[in-house]
N, C-alpha and C positions, 0 to 999 in steps of 0.2 A: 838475510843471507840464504840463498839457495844452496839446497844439498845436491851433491850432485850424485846423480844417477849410475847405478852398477848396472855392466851389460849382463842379461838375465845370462845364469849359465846353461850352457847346452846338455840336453839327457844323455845318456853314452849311448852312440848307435853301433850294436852288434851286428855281427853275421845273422846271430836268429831271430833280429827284431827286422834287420833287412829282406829274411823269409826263408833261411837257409839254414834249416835243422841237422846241423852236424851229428851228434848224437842220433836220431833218427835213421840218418844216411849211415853211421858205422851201426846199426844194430839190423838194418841193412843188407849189409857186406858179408856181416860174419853171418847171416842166413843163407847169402849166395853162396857163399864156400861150402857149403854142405852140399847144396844142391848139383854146383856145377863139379866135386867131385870125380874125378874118374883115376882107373886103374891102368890106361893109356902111358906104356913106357914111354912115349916119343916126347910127354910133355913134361918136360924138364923145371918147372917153375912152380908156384901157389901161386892164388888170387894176390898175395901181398906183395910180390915182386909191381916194380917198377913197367916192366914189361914181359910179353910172353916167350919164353925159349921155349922153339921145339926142333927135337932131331932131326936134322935136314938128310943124314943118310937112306940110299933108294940103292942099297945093295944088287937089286931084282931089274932094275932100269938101266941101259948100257948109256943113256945119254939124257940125265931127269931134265924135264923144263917146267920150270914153276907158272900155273895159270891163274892167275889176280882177277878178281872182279869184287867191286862195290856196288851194294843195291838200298835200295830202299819200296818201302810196301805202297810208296802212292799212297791216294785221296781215301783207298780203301783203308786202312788205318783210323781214320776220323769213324768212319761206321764201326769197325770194330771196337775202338774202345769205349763209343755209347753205349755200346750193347754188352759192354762185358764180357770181349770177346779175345783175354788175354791171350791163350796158348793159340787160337788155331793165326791169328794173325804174324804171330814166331812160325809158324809152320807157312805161312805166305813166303816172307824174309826169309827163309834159309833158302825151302824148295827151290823159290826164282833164281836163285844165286848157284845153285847146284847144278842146276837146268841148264845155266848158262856156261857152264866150264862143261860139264858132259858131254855137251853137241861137240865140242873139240875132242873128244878124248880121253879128259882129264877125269881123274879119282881125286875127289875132296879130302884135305888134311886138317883143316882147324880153320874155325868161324869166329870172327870177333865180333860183338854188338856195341852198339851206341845207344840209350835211355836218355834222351833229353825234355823235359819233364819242367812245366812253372810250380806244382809243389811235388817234392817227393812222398808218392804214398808205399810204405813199408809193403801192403800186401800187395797192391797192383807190381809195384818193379819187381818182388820175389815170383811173382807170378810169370810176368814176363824173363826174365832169366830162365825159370823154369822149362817154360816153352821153347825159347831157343836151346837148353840144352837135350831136351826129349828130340826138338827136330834132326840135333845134330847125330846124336845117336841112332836113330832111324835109318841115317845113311850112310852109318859106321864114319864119322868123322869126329871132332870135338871142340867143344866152347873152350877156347882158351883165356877168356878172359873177354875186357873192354869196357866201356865207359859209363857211369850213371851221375848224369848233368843234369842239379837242381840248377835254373835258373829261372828266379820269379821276375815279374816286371820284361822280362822277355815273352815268355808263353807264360798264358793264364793258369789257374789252378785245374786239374783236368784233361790239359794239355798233354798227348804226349808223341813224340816223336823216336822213329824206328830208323835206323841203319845200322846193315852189319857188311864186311866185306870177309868173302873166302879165299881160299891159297889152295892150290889142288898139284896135282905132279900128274904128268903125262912124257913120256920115252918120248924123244923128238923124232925119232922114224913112224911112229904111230898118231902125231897129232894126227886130227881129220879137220879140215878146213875148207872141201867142198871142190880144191882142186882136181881130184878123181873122178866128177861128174864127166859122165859121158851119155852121147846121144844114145838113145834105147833105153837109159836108166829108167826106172818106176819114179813114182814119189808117193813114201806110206804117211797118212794121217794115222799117229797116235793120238786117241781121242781125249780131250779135257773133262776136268769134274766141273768143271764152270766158268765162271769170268776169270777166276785165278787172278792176279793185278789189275789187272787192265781195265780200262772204261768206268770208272768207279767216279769221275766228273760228273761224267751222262746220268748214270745213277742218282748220284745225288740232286743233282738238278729237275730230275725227272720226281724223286721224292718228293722235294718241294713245291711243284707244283701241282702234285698228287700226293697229298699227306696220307688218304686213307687207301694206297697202294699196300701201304706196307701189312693191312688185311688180307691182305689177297692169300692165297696157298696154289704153289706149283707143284701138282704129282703128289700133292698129301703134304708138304711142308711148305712152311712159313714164307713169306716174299724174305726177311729177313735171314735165315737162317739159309737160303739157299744160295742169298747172293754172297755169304760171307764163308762158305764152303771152302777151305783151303786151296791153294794154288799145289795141281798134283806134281808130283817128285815123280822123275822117269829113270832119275841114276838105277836105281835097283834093278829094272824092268834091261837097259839097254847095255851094261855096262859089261856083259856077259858076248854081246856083239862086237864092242871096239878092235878085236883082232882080227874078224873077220874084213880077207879081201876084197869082198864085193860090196859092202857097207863104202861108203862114196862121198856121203856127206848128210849133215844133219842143221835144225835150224831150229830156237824155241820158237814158240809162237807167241810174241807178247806185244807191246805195242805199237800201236802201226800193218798189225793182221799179218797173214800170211804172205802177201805181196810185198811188203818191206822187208817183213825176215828171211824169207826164203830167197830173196836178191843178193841179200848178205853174203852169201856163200855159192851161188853160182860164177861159175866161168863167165867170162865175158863174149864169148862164141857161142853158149846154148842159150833157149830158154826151158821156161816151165809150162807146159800146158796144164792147167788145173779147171778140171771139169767139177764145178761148182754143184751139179746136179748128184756128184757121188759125194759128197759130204754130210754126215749124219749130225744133225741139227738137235742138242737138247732143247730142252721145254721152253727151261729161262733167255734162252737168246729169242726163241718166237714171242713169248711173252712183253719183252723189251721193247722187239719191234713193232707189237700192235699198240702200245701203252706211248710209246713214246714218236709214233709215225715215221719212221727212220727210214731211209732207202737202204736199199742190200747194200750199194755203196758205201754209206756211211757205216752199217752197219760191219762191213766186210774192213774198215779202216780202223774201227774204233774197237771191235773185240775178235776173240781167235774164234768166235763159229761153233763152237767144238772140237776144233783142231789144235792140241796144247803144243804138239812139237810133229817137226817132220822127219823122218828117213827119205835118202834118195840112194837107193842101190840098185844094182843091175835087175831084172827081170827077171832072172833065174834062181836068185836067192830069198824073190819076196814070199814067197811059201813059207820058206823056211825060218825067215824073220820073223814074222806074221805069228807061226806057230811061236816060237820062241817068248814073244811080246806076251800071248794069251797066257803061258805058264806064269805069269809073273802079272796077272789079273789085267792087262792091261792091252786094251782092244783095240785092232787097227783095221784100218781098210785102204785099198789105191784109191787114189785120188787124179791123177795125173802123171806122165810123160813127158822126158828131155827131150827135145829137138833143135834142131840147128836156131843160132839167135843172136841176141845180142845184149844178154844176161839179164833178161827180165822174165816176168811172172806174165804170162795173157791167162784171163780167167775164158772158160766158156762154158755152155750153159749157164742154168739160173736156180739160187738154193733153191731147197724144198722147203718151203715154210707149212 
């Protein structure tokens, strides 16, 4: 007589044998709510709420319009977090995001982040939280909260991924959207601290098949440390302009170069003459282009040059801009003139490399 056979029984599969340290993640949380902390009436809520309330009253604005924008840090990310480059990579993520409602106008209210992460490490996410909320506060705005996504079997151990999106308020008689440009306008380059997002492909690829680049030193510092240089914040520096009349339009400089963003916001009547020979060229963009063989074209497509953001105002206010800019450490020069078009960028001249 045959015995017959029991089907073996199955082990119990948990949340934290699947890879998902609940306990871990709430010890966590309750670090985050220290950090991300603030004295900010407007924020009506804790970390423990379900979602973030914040006071939508704008007593000071005859007619508030909410300016949304989501971003994310790109390929640079992957470099910063080999290198241990928690906060200044938060300081990428907000700045771009700031950058990008300011050319309109807009004053930032509250930043939310995403942490998507294949194992959650206690000190790296506290770290990153950290940083988004020191960015936030730099620009007098606030981390209201947002998401930290252990998902293993998705992204590997190491892994980790950055989006946050901001909410800003701008008076609807005061957006700036570019429609004000007129022929005779200037156009000011405010200068960049470096690649800031963008091009960070090129980079890496160019790493790889020059491993022992990252020896090198630009101006006394590392290849590494200068590519990873925060993307600069201009709210502080222009935000002190957005009433002024003769201000016209503004543009970030991110990717796609100057000739894609600065189309963004022209009329379809002008263009832009950008005299390419008055563009002041940091180290690391020549550096790039001797390492990696690139034409000013591509070069001119794939990073901002030095150019992080544009002003285009009348002709008679660029002094005054200019001065303004420098009080608030941040250095500009003309680059180029409106003239009758058909809403495009003509470069002329050739960089200085």
């Amino acid at each position: 007589m045959t015995t017959p056979k029991h089907p073996k029984k199955n082990s119990e599969i948990s949340y934290e044998s699947a890879g998902v340290n609940i306990e871990n993640a709430e010890a966590a949380k309750t670090e985050m709510e220290s950090i991300m902390k603030t004295n900010d009436k407007r924020v009506l809520t804790t970390l423990d709420a379900f979602a973030a309330l914040f006071d939508g009253r704008f007593p000071d604005l005859e007619h508030p319009v909410l300016v949304m924008k989501t971003e994310e840090p790109g390929t640079k990310q992957k470099l910063a977090i080999q290198n241990k480059s928690y906060r200044s990579i938060c300081f990428d993520t907000v700045n771009h995001l700031i950058n990008d409602i300011a050319v309109m106008g807009a004053t930032p209210l509250a930043i939310q982040d995403a942490i998507i992460c294949g194992k959650l490490e206690k000190n790296v996410v506290t770290e990153l939280v950290r940083g988004f909320t020191e960015a936030c506060k730099e620009q007098d705005c606030v981390l209201t909260g947002g998401e930290t996504s252990e998902q293993p079997g998705v992204l590997e151990a190491g892994t980790y991924v950055l989006v946050a999106n901001v909410v800003g308020v701008v008076d609807k008689k005061k957006i700036i959207d570019g429609s004000a440009i007129k022929k005779g306008d200037v156009v000011i380059a405010l200068e960049s601290s470096g690649l800031h997002t963008n091009g960070y492909s090129l980079v890496r690829a160019l790493m790889a098949q020059k491993p022992n680049i990252i020896e090198e030193k630009i101006e006394g510092r590392s290849f590494i440390d200068t590519i990873l240089t925060p993307h600069r914040c201009y709210f502080q520096a222009i935000r002190g302009l957005f009433d002024l009349p003769d201000l016209h339009g503004m543009a970030h400089i991110t990717g796609g170069g100057i000739q894609s963003n600065l189309e963004r916001v022209l009329p379809k009547t002008l263009t832009a003459k950008i005299d390419l020979s008055a563009i002041r060229m940091p180290s690391i963009f020549r550096f790039l282009r001797e390492h990696s063989a690139s034409s000013d074209d591509n070069m001119l497509k794939t990073f901002n040059v030095g150019v992080g953001m544009i002003i285009v105002a009348s002709s008679a206010s660029a002094d005054g801009i200019r001065s303004h800019l420098s009080k608030h450490q941040c250095e500009s020069h003309i680059i180029g003139t409106i003239v009758d078009g058909s809403g495009t960028v003509q470069y002329e001249g050739k960089l200085r490399w």
